[in-house]
N, C-alpha and C positions, 0 to 999 in steps of 0.2 A: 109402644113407641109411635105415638104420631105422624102420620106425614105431612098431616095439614098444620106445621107448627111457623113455618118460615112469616107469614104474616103476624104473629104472637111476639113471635121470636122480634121482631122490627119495632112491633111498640113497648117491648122491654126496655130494647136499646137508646128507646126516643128520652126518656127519663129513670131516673132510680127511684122516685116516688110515684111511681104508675099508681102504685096498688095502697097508696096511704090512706089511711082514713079506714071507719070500721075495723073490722076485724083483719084486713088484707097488711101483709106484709109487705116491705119496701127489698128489693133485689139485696142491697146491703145490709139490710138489716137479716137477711138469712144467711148470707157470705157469711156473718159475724154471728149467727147463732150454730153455723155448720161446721166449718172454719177447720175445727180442734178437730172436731170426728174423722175430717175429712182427711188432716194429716195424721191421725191416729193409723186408720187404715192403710194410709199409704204405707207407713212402718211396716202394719203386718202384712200385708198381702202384696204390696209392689206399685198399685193403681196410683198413676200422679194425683194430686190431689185435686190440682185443678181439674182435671176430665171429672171426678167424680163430683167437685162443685158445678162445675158447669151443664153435666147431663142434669143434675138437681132441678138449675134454674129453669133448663128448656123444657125437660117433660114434665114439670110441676107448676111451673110461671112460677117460679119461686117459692111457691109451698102455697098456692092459690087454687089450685085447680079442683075439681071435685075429688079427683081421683087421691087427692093430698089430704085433702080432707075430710073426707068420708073414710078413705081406706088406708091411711097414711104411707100411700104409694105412693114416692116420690120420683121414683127412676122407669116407670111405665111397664113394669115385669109384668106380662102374661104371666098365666095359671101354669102353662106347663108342667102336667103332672103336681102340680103345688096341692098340698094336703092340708094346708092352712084355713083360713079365714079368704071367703073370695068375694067381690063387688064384680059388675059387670057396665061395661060401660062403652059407648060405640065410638072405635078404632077406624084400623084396614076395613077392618066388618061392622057390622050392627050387633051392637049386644055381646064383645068380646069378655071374657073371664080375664079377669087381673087379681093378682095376688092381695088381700088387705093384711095388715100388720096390726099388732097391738101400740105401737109406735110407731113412730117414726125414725126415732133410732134402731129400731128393728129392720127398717128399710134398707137404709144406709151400710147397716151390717148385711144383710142378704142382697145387696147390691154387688160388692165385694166377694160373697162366697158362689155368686151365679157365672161371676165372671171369671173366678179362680178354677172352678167346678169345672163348667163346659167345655168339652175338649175343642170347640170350634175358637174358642178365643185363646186357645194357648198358646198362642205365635204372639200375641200380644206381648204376653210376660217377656219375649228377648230384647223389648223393647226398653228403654233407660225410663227410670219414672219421673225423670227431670224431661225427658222428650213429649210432651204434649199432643206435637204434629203428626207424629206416627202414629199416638195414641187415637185421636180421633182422626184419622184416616184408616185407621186398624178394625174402629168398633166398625165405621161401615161396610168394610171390607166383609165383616165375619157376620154383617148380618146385624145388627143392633138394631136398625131403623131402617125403612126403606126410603125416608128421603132422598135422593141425590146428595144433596147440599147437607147434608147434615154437619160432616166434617168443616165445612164453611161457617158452621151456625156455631160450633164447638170453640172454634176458633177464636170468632172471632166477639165471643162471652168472656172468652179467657185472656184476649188480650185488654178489649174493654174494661175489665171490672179488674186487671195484674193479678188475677189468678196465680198463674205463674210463679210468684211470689214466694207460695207457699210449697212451692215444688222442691225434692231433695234426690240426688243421685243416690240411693239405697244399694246400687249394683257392690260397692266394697264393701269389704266385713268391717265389723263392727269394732274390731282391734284398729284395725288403720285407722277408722275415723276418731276414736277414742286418743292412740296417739299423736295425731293432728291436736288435737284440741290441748294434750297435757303438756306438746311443745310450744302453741300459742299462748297457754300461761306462762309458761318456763321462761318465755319472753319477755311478758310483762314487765314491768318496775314494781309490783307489786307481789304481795303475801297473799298465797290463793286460800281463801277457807278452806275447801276443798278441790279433791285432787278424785277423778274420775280414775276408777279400778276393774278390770275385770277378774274378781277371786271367785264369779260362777259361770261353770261350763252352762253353755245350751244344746240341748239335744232333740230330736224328730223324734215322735212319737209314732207308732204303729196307724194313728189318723191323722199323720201330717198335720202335728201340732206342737210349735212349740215350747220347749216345757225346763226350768232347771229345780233342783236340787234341794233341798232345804239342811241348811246347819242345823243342831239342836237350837231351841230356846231362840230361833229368829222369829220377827216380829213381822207383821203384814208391811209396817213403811222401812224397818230395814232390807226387806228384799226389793221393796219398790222402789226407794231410791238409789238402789245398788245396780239397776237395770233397768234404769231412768223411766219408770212407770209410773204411773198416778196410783194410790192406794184403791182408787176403785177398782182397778181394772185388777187388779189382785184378787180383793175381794171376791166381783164376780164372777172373773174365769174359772174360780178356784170354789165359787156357793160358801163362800166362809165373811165372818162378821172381822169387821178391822183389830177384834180383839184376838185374836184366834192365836195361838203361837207353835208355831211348826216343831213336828219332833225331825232325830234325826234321820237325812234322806227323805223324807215327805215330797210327793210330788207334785210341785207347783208349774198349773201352767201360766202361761205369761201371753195366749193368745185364746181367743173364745172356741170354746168345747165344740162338736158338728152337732149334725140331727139326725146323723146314725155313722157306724163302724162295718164298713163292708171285709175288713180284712178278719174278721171274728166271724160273722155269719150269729153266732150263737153262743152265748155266753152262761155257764153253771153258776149259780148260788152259794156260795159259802157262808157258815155259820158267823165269821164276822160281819160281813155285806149286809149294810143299809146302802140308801138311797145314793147319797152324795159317795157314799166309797165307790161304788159299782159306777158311777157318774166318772169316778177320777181313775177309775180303773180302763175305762172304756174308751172317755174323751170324749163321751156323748152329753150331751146338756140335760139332766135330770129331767125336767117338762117332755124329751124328746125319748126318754127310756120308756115313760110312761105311756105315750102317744104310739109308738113303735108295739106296746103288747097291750093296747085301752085297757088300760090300767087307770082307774080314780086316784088310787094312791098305793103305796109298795108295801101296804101293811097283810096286803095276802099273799104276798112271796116268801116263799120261804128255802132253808137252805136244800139242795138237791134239786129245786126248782130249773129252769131253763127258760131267759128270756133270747127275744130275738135282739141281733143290734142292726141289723140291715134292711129286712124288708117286715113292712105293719102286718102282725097279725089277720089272720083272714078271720072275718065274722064267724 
């Protein structure tokens, strides 16, 4: 997190096409390539959308900076204990560790789970995710950046480019807002194609994850449109191809797996367990089981085995 960004931050604001031409992106045109992700997370984790666009723009110049581009570090996360892929680049200090990603969507999602994670930012979350103002007066607060102005610089991205916009009060459940909407049709003068249902419970998982149910013989797009998801996002939380068809009770998450389970410590082998079961059993992301005991792949585990789910394997 930069503190030398308030002069960056000025000539963003001078135009939207700072950075056109070559390979540089225009401010808008990453609003509009980020946009979706941006309110995707908001759904799961609570972060307005706007803050999470707008810390994008400042500590990456919009997806320009080296650190965006060398390391697909978009939001300026130090290494902190980070076990990943690292770049090094000079911050507060010369030559600070920053986290590098295999994407940039990768970013975006571990943006999300650092701020969810850390107990320093947990006052945040009582904050409304339609509240922006709180929000970046909060990240300063807890430590995000040391600039002064940062909250200022947050703000005032978010009012400039109507961030905003994309912001939703999440605090009510999911019943209320759903009958909200089935009495705005009800109103209509019109025949609704469809009519928005909830016939599946959601439940917390053991990794604060969550997760519902599967009927027999349900499909990957009838659960997704049943709980207004994108068929990706099924797919991936879940490591299954869009053909895939749930038996009955199968457990589907509906939010992305951690990179470990500290409430297990250590988890047995059972003669059915492959990769992806043990992965849905756990709620840890298959790549991160592996990672957790340096493991190449899970073809030397076997049942009676004992992997760890919390802390990597010591050499």
């Amino acid at each position: 997190m930069n503190t030398k960004i308030t002069s960056l931050f000025i000539a963003l604001l001078c135009s939207a096409s700072l950075f056109a031409g070559g390979d540089k992106i225009t401010t808008q045109e990453y609003i509009d390539t980020w946009k979706e992700t941006a309110i995707r997370n908001m759904r799961e984790f609570g972060i307005p959308a706007s803050i999470t666009l707008a810390q994008g723009i400042l500590e990456s110049a919009s997806g320009n900076s080296m650190l965006a581009k060398k390391g697909n570090n978009h939001f300026g996360i130090k290494c902190h204990g980070w076990e990943g892929g690292k770049i090094y680049h000079d911050d507060d200090k010369k030559g600070e560790c920053f986290r590098k990603y295999n994407s940039a969507a990768e970013s975006f999602e571990d943006h999300s789970l650092f701020l969810k994670n850390k107990s320093r930012y947990a006052f945040l979350f009582d904050y409304k995710s339609d509240d922006y103002k709180s929000w970046a007066k909060g990240l300063k607060k807890a430590g995000y950046a040391t600039n002064p102005k940062y909250p200022q610089l947050l703000m005032a991205i978010i009012e400039k480019w109507e961030l905003y916009k994309f912001d939703e009060d999440i605090s009510k459940p999911r019943k209320e807002k759903v009958d909200k909407e089935i009495e705005e049709v009800k109103a209509k003068p019109v025949i609704a194609e469809k009519v928005i249902t909830l016939d599946r419970g959601i439940d917390l998982s053991d990794n604060n994850i969550k997760y519902t149910r599967a009927k027999a013989g349900d499909s990957v797009k009838e659960i997704a449109e049943d709980l207004e998801l994108a068929t990706w996002q099924i797919t991936k939380y879940n490591d299954i191809s869009e053909k895939h068809t749930f038996n009955s009770g199968e457990l589907v998450y509906i939010q992305p797996k951690r990179r470990k389970n500290c409430s297990v410590k250590k988890y047995e082998i059972t003669e059915e367990d492959d990769l992806r079961l043990v992965s849905q059993k756990l709620g840890i992301k298959p790549k991160h089981i592996l990672r957790l005991n340096r493991l190449e792949d899970f073809s030397t585990i076997h049942a009676g085995d004992s992997i760890n789910t919390c802390k990597r394997v010591k050499k």
